[in-house]
N, CA and C atoms of all chains as a GROMACS GRO file, in nm:
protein
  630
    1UNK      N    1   6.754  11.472   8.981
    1UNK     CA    2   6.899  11.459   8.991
    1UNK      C    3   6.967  11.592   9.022
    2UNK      N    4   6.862  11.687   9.002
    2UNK     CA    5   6.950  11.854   9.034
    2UNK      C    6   6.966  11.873   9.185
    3UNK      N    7   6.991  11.786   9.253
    3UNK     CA    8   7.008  11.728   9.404
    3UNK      C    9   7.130  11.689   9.414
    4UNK      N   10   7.196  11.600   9.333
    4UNK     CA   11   7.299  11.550   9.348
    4UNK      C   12   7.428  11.594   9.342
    5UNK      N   13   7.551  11.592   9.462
    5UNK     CA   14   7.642  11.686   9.436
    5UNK      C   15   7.741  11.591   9.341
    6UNK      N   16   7.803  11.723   9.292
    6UNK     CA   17   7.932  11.683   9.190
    6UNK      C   18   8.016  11.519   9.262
    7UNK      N   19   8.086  11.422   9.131
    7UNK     CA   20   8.177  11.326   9.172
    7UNK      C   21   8.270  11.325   9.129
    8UNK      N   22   8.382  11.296   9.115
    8UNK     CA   23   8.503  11.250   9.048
    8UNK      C   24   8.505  11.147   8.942
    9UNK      N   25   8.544  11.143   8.830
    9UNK     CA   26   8.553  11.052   8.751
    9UNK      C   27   8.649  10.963   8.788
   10UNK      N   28   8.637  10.852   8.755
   10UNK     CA   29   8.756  10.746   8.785
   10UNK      C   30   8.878  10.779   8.741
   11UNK      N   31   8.896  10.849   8.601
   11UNK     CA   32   8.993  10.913   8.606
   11UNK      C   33   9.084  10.995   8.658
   12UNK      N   34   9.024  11.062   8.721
   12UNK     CA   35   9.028  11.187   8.849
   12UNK      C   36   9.107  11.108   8.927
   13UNK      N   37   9.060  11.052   9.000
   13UNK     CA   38   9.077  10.989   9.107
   13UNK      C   39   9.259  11.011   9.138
   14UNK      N   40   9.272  11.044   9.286
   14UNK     CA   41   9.466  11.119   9.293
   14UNK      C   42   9.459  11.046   9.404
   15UNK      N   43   9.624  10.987   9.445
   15UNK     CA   44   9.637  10.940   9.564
   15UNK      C   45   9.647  10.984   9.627
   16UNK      N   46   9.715  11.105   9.664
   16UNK     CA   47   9.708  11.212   9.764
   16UNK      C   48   9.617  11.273   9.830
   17UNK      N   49   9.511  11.242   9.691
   17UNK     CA   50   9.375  11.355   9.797
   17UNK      C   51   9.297  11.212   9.847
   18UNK      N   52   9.333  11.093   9.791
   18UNK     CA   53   9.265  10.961   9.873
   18UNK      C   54   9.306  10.927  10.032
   19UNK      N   55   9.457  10.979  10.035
   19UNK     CA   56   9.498  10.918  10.130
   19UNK      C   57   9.450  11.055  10.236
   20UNK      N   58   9.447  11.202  10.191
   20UNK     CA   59   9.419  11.280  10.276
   20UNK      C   60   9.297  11.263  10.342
   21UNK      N   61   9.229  11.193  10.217
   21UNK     CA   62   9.100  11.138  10.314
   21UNK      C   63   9.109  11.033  10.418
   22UNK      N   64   9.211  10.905  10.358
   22UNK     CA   65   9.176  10.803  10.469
   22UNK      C   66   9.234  10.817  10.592
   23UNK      N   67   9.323  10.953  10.601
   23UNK     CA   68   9.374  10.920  10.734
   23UNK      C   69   9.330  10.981  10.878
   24UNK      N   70   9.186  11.000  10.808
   24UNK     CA   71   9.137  11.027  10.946
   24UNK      C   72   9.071  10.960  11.009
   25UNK      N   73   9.081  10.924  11.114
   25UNK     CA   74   9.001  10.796  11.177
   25UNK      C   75   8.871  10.798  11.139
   26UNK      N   76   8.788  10.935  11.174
   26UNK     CA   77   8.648  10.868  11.135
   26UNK      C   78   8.607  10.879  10.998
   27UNK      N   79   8.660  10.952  10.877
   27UNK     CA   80   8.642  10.882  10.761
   27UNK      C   81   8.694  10.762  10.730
   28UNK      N   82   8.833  10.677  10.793
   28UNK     CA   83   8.813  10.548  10.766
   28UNK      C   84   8.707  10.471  10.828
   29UNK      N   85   8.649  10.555  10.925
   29UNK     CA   86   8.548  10.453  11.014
   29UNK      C   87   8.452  10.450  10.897
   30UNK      N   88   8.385  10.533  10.807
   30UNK     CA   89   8.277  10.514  10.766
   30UNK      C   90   8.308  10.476  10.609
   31UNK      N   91   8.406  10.446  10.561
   31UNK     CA   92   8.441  10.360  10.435
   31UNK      C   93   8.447  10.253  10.516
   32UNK      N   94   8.490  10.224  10.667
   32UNK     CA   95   8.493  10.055  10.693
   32UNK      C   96   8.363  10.001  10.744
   33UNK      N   97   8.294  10.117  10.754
   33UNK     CA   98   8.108  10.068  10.776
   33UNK      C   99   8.064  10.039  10.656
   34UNK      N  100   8.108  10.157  10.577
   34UNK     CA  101   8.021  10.104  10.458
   34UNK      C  102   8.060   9.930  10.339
   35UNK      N  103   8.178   9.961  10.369
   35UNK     CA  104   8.288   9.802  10.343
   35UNK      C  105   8.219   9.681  10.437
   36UNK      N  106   8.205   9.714  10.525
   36UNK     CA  107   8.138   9.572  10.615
   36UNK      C  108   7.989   9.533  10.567
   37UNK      N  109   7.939   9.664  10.596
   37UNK     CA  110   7.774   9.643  10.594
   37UNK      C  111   7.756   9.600  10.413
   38UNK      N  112   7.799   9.620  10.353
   38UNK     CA  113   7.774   9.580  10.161
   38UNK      C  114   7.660   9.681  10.113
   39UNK      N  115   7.618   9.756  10.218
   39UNK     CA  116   7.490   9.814  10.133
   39UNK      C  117   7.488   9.964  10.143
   40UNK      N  118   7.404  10.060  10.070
   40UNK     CA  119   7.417  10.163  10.084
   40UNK      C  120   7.412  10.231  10.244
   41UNK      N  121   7.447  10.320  10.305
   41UNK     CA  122   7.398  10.383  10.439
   41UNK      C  123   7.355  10.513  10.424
   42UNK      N  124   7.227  10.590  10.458
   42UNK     CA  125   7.219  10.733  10.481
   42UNK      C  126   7.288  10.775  10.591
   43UNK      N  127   7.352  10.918  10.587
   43UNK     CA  128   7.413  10.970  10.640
   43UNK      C  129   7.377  10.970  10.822
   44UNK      N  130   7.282  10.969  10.843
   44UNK     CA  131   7.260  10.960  10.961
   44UNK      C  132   7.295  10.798  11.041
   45UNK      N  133   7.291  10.695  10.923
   45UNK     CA  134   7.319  10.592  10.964
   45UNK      C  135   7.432  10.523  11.016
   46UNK      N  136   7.565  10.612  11.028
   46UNK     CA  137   7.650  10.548  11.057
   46UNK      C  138   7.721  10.606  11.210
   47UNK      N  139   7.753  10.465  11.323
   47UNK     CA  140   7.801  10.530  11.397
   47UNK      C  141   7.911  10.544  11.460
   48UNK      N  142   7.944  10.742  11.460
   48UNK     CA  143   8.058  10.786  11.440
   48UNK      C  144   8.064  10.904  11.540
   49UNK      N  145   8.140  10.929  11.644
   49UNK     CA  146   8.134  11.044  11.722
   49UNK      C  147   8.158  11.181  11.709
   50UNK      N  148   8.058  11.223  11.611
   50UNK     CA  149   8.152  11.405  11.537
   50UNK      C  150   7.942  11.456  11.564
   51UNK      N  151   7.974  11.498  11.558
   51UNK     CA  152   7.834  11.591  11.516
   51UNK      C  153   7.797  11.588  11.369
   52UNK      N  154   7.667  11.635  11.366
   52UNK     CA  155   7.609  11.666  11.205
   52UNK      C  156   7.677  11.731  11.096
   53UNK      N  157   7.723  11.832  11.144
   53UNK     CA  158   7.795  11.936  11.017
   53UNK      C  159   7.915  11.851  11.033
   54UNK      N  160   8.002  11.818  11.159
   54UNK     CA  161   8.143  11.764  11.109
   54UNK      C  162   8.108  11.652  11.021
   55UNK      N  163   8.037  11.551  11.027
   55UNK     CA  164   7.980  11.476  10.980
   55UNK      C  165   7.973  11.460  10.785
   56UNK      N  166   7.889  11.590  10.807
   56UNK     CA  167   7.854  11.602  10.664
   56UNK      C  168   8.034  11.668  10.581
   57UNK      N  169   8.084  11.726  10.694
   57UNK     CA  170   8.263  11.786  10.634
   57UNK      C  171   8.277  11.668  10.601
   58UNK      N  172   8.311  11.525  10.659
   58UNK     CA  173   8.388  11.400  10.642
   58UNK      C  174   8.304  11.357  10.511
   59UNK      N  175   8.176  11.375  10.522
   59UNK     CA  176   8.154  11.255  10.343
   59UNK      C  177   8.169  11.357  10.220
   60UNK      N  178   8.190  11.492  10.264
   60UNK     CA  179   8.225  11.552  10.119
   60UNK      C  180   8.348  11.557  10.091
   61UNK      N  181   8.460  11.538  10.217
   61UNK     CA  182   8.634  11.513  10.172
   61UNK      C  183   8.580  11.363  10.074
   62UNK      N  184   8.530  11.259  10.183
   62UNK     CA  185   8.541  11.163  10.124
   62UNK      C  186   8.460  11.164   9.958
   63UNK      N  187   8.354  11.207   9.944
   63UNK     CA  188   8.282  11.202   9.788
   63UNK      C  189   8.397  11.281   9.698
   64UNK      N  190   8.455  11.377   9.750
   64UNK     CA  191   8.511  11.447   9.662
   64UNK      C  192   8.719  11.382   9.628
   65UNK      N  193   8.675  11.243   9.689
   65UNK     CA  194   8.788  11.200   9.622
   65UNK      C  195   8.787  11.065   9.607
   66UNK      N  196   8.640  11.065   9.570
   66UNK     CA  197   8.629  10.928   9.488
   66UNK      C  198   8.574  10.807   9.585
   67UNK      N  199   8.568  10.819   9.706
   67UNK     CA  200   8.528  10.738   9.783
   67UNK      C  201   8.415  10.662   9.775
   68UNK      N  202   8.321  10.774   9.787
   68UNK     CA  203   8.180  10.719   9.823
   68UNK      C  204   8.080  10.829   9.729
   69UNK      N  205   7.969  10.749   9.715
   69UNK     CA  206   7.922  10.821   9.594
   69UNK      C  207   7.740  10.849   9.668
   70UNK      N  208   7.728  10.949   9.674
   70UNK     CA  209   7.580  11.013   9.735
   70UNK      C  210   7.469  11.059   9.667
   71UNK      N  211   7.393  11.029   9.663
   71UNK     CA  212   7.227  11.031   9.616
   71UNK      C  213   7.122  11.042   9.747
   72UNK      N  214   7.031  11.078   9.675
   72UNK     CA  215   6.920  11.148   9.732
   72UNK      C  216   6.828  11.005   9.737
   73UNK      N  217   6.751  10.972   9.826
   73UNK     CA  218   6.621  10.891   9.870
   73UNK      C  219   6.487  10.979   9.948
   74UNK      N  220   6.428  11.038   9.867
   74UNK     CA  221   6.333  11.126   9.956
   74UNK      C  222   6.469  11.206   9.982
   75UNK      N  223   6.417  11.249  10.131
   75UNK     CA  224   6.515  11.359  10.186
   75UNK      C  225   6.627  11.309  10.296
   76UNK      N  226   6.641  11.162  10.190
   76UNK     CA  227   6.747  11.103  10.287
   76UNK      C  228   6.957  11.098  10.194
   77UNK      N  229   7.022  11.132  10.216
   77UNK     CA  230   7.064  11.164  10.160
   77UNK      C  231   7.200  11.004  10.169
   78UNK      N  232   7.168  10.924  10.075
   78UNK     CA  233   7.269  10.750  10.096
   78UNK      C  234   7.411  10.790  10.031
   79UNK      N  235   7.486  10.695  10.103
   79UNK     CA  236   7.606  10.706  10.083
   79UNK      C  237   7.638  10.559  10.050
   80UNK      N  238   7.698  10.562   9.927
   80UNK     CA  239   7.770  10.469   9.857
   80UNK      C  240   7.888  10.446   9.820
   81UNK      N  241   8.003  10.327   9.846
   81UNK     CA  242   8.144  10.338   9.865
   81UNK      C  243   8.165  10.249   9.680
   82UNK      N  244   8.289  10.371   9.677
   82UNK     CA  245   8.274  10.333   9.523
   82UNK      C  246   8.405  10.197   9.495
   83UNK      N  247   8.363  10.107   9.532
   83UNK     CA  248   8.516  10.002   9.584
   83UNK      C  249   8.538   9.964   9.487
   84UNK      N  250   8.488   9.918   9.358
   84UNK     CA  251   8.490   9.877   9.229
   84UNK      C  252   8.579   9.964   9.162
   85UNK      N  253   8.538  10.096   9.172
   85UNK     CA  254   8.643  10.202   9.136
   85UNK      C  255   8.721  10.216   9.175
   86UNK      N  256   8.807  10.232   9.307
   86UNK     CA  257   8.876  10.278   9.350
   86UNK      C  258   8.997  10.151   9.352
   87UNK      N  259   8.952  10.015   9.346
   87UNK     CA  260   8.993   9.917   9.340
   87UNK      C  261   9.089   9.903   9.222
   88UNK      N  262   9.011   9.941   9.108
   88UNK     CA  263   9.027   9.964   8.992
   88UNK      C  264   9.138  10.019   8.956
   89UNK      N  265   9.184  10.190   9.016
   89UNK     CA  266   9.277  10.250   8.974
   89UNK      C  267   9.407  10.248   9.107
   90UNK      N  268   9.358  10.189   9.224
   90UNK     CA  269   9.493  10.177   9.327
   90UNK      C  270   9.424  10.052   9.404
   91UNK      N  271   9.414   9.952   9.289
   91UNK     CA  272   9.452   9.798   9.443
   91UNK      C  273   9.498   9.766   9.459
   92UNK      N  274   9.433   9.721   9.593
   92UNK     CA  275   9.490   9.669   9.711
   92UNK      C  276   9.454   9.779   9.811
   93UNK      N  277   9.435   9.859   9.812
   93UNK     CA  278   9.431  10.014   9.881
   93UNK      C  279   9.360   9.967   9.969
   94UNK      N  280   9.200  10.020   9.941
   94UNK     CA  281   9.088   9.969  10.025
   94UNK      C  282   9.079   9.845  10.144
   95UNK      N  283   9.128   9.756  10.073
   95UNK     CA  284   9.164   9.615  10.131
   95UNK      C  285   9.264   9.629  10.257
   96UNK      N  286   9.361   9.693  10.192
   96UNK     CA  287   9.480   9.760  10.320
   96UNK      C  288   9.428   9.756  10.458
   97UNK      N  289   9.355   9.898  10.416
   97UNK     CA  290   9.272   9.992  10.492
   97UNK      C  291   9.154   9.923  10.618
   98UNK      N  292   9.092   9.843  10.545
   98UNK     CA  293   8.962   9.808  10.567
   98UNK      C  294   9.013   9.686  10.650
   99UNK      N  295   9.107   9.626  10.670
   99UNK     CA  296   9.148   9.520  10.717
   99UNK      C  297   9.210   9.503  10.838
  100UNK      N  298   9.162   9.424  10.951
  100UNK     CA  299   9.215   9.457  11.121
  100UNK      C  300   9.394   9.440  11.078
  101UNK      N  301   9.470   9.468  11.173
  101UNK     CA  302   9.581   9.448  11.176
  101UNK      C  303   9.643   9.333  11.203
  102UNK      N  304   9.728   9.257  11.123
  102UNK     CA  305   9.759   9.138  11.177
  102UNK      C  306   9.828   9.139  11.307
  103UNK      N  307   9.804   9.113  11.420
  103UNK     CA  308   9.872   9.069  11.507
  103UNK      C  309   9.924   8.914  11.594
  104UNK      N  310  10.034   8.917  11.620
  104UNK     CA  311  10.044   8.735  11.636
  104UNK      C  312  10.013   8.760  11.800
  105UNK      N  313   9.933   8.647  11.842
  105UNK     CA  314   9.886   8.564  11.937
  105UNK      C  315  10.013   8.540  12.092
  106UNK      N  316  12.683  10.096  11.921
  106UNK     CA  317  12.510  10.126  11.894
  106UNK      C  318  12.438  10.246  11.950
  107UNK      N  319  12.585  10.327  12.048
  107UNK     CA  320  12.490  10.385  12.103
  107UNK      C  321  12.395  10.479  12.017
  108UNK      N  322  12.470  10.517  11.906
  108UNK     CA  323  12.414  10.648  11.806
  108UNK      C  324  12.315  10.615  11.739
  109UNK      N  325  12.297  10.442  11.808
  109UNK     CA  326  12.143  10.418  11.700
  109UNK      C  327  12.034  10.498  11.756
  110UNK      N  328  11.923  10.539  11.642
  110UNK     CA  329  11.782  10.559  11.740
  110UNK      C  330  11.719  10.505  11.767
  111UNK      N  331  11.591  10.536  11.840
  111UNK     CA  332  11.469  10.409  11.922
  111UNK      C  333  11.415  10.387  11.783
  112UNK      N  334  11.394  10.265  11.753
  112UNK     CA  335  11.268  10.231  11.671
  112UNK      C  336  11.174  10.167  11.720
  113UNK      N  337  11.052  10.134  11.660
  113UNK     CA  338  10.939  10.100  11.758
  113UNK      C  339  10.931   9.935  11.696
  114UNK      N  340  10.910   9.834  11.793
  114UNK     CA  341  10.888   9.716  11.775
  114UNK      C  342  10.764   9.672  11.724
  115UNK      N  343  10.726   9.544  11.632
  115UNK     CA  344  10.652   9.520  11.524
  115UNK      C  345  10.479   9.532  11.601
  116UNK      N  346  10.555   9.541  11.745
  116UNK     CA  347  10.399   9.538  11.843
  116UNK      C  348  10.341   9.662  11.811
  117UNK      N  349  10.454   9.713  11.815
  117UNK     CA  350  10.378   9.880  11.841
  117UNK      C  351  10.334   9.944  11.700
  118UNK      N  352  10.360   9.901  11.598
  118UNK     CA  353  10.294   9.942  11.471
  118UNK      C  354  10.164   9.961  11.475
  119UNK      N  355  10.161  10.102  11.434
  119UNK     CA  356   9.997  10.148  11.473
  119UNK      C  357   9.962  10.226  11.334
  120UNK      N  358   9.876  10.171  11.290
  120UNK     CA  359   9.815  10.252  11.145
  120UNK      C  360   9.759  10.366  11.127
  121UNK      N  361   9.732  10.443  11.257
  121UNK     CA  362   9.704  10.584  11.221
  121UNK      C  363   9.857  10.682  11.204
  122UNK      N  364   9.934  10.608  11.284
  122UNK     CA  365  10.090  10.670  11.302
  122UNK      C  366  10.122  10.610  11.119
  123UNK      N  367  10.134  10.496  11.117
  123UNK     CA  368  10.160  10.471  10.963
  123UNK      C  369  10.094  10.574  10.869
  124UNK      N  370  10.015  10.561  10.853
  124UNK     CA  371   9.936  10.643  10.784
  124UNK      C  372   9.949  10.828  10.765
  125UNK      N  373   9.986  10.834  10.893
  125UNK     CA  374  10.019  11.020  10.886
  125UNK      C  375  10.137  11.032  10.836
  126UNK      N  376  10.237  10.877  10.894
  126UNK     CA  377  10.396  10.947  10.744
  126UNK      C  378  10.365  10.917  10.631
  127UNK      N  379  10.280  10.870  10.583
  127UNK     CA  380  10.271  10.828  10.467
  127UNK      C  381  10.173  10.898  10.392
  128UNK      N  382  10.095  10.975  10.431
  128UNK     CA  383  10.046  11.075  10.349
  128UNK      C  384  10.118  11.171  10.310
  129UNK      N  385  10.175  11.191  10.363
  129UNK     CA  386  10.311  11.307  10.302
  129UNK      C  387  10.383  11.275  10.190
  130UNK      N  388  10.381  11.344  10.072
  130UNK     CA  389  10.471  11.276   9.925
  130UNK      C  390  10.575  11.264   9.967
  131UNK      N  391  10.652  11.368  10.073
  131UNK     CA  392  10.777  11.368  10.010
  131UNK      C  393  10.814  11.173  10.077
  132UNK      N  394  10.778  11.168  10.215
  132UNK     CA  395  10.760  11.049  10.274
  132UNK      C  396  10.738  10.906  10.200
  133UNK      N  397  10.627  10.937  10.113
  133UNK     CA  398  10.613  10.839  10.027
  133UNK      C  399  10.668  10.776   9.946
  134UNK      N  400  10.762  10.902   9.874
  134UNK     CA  401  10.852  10.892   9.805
  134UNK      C  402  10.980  10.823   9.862
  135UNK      N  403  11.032  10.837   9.937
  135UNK     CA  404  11.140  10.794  10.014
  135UNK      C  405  11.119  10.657  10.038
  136UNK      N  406  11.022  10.632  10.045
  136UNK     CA  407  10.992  10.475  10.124
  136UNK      C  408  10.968  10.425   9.920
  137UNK      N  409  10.906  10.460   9.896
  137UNK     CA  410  10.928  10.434   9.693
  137UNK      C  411  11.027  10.425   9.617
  138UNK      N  412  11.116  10.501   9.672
  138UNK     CA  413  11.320  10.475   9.638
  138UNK      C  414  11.369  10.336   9.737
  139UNK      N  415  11.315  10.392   9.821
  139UNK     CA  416  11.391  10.230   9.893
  139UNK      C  417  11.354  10.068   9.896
  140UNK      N  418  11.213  10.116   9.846
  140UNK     CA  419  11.100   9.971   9.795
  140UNK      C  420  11.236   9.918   9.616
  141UNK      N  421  11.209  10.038   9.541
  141UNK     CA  422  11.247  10.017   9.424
  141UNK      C  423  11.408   9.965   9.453
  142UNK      N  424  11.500  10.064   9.490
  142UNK     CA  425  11.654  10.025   9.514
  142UNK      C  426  11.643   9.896   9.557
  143UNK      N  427  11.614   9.854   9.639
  143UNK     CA  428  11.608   9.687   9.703
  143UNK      C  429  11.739   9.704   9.817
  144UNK      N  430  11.815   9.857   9.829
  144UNK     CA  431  11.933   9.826   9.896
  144UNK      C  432  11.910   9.973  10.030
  145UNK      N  433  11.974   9.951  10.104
  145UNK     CA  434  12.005  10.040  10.222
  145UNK      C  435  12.035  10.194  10.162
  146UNK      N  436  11.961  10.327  10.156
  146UNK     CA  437  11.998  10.456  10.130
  146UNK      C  438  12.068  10.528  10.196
  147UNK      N  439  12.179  10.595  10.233
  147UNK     CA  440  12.251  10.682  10.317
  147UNK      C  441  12.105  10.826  10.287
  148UNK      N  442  12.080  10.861  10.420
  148UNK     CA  443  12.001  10.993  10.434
  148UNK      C  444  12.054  11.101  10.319
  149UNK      N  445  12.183  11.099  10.223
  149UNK     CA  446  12.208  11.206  10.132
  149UNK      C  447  12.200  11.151  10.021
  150UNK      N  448  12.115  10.978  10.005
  150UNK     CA  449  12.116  10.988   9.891
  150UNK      C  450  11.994  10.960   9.826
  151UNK      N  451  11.917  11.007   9.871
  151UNK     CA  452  11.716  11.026   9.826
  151UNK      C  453  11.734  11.142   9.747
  152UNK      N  454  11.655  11.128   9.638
  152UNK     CA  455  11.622  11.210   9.524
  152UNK      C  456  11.486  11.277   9.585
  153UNK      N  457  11.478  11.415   9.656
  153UNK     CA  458  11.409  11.483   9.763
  153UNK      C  459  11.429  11.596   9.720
  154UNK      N  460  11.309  11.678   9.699
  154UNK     CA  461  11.292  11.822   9.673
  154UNK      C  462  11.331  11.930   9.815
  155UNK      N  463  11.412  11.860   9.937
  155UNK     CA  464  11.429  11.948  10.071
  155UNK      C  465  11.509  11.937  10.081
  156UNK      N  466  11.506  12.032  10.195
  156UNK     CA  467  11.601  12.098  10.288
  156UNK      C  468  11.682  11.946  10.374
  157UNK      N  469  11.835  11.946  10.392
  157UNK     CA  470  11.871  11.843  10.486
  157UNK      C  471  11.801  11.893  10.606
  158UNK      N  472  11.742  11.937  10.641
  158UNK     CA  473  11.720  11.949  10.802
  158UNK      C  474  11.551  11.911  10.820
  159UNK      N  475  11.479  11.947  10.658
  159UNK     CA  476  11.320  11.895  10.660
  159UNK      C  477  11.344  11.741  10.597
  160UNK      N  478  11.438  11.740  10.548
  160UNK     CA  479  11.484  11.520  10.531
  160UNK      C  480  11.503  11.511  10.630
  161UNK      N  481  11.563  11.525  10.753
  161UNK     CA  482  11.550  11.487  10.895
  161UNK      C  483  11.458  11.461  10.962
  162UNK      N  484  11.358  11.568  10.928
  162UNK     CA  485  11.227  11.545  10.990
  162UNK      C  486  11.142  11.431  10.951
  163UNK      N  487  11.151  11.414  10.801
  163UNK     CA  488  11.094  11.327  10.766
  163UNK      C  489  11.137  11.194  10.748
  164UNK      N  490  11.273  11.183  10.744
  164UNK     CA  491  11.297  11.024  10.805
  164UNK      C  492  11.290  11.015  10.970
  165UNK      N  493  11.288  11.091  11.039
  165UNK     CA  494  11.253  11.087  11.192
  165UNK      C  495  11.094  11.037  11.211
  166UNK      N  496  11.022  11.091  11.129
  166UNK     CA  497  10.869  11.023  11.085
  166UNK      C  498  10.864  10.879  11.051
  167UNK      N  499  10.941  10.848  10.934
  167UNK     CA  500  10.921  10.735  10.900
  167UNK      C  501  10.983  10.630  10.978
  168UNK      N  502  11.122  10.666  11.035
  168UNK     CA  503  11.121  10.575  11.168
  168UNK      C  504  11.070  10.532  11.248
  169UNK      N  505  11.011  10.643  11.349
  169UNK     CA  506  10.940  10.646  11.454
  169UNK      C  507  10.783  10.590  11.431
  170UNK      N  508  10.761  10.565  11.283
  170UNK     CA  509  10.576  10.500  11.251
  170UNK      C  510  10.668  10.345  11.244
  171UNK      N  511  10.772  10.341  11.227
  171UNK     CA  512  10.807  10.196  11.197
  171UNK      C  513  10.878  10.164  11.036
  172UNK      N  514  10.837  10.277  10.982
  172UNK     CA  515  10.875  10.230  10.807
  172UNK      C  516  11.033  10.229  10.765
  173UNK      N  517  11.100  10.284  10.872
  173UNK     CA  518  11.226  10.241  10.812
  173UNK      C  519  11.283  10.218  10.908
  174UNK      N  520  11.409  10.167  10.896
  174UNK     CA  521  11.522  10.155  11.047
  174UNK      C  522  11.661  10.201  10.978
  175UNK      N  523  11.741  10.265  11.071
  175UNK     CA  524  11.799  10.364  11.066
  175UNK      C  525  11.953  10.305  11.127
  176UNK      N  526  12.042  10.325  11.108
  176UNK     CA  527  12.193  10.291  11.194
  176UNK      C  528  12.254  10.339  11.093
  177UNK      N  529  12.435  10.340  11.170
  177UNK     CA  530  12.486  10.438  11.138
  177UNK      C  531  12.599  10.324  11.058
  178UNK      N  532  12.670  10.397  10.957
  178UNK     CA  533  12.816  10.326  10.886
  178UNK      C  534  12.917  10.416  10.876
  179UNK      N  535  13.007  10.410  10.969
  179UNK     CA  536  13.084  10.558  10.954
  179UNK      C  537  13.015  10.670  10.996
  180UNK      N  538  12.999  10.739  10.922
  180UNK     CA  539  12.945  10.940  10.934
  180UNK      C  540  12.824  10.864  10.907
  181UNK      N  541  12.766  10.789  10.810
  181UNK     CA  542  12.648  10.810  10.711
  181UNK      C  543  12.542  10.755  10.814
  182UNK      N  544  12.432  10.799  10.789
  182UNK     CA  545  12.307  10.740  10.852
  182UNK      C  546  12.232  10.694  10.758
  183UNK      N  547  12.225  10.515  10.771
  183UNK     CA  548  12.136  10.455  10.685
  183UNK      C  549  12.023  10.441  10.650
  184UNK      N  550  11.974  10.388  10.562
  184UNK     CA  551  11.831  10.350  10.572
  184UNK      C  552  11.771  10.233  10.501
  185UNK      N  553  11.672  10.198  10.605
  185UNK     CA  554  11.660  10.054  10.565
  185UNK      C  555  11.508  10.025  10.533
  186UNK      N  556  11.433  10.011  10.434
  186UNK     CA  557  11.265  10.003  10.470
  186UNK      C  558  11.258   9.813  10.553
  187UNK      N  559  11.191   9.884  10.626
  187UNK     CA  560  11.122   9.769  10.715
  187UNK      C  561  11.006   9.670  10.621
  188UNK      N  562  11.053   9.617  10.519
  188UNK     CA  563  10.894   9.588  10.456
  188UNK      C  564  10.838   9.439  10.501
  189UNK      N  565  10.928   9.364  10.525
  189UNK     CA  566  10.884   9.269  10.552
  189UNK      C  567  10.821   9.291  10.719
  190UNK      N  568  10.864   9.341  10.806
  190UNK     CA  569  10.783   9.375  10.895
  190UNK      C  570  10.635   9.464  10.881
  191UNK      N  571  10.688   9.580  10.777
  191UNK     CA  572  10.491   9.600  10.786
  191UNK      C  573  10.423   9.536  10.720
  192UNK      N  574  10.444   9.443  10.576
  192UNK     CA  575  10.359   9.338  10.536
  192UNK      C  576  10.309   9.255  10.638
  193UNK      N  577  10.407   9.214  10.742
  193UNK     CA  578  10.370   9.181  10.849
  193UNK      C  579  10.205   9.196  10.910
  194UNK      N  580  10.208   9.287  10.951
  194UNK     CA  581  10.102   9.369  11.054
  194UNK      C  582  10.027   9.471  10.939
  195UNK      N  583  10.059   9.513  10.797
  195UNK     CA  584   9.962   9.573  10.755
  195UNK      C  585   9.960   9.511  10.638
  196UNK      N  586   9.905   9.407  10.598
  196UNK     CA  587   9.953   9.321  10.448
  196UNK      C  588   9.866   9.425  10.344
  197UNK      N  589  10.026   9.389  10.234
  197UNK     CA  590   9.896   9.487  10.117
  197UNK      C  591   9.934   9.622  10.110
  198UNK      N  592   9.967   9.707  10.210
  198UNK     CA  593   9.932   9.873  10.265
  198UNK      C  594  10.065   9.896  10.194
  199UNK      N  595  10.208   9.873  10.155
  199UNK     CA  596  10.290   9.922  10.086
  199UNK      C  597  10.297   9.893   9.995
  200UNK      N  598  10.263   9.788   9.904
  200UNK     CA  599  10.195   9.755   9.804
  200UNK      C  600  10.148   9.816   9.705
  201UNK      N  601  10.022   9.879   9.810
  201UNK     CA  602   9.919   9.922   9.713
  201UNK      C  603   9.966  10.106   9.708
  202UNK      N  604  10.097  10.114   9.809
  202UNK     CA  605  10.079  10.284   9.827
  202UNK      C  606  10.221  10.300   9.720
  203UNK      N  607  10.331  10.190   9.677
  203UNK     CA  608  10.429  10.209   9.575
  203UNK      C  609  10.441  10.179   9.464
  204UNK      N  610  10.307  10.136   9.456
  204UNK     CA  611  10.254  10.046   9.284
  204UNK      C  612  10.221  10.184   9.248
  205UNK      N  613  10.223  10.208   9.113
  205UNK     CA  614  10.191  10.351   9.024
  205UNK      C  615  10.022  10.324   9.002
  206UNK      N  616   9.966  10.422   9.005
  206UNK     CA  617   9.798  10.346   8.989
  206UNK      C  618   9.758  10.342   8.832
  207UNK      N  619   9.648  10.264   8.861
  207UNK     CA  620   9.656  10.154   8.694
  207UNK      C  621   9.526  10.286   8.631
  208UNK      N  622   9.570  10.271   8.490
  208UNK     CA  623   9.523  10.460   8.427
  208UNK      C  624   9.479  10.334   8.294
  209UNK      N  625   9.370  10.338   8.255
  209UNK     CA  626   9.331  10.254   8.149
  209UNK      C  627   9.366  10.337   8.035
  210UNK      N  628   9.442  10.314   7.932
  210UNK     CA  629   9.487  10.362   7.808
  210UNK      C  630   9.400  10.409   7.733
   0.00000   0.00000   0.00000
């Protein structure tokens, strides 16, 4: 576990530093991958047009405000969306977010 | 009418534009007085830590994403939150961003 970086407690959890996260397109892209798909993704698994290091910038805004929660598999490093939580202390949020736009026909 | 400004029609509501006024507190806030009041705000009468000229800016934001609509009564420049139009096209998303978040006792 001496692998694993620091998380936020549910308590923690601030709207401001949530929303600073969601409003970037490709961190909402990869809370709405990980929202679709239901299952964990390693970091390499999701696809998103930034490079590796920008990459790895976007899931530590996102881990570090409660989003998504990261562990080690071998030397694969999974990303897990903490929706139960986050649900928990601002719903409806996620749901917002994660949801196409209604448009009429 | 002429002194009204452009606002953008329910087509053009776009959630990354939503989203960038609305990460901003002071923004948030404003659209959180006018959710709560239930009534039309004159631009001088938001409880706002700024400058009249950075409240300009930032109801010029929240217009122009769609979140409020704006006309004039006399001198005063109104304000109106659009909510039933962004429930519209973003159900949920003001909701979940003017509800206080739930803090387990």
């Amino acid at each position: 576990m001496g692998r694993t970086p620091p998380h936020p407690e549910v308590s923690q959890f601030d709207l401001q530093q949530v929303l600073e996260a969601l409003v970037d397109p490709v961190r909402r892209s990869i809370v709405a991958q990980l929202d679709a798909s239901g299952v964990d993704i390693p970091c390499g698994g999701f696809d998103i047009p930034v490079s590796k290091s920008t990459a790895t910038h976007h899931f530590n805004v996102l881990r570090e405000a409660g989003l998504i929660r990261q562990y080690y598999v071998g030397t694969s490093r999974m990303n897990s969306l903490r929706r139960a939580e986050m649900d928990e202390v601002f719903p409806g949020l996620l749901d917002a977010l994660t949801r196409q736009p209604v448009r009429k026909t």
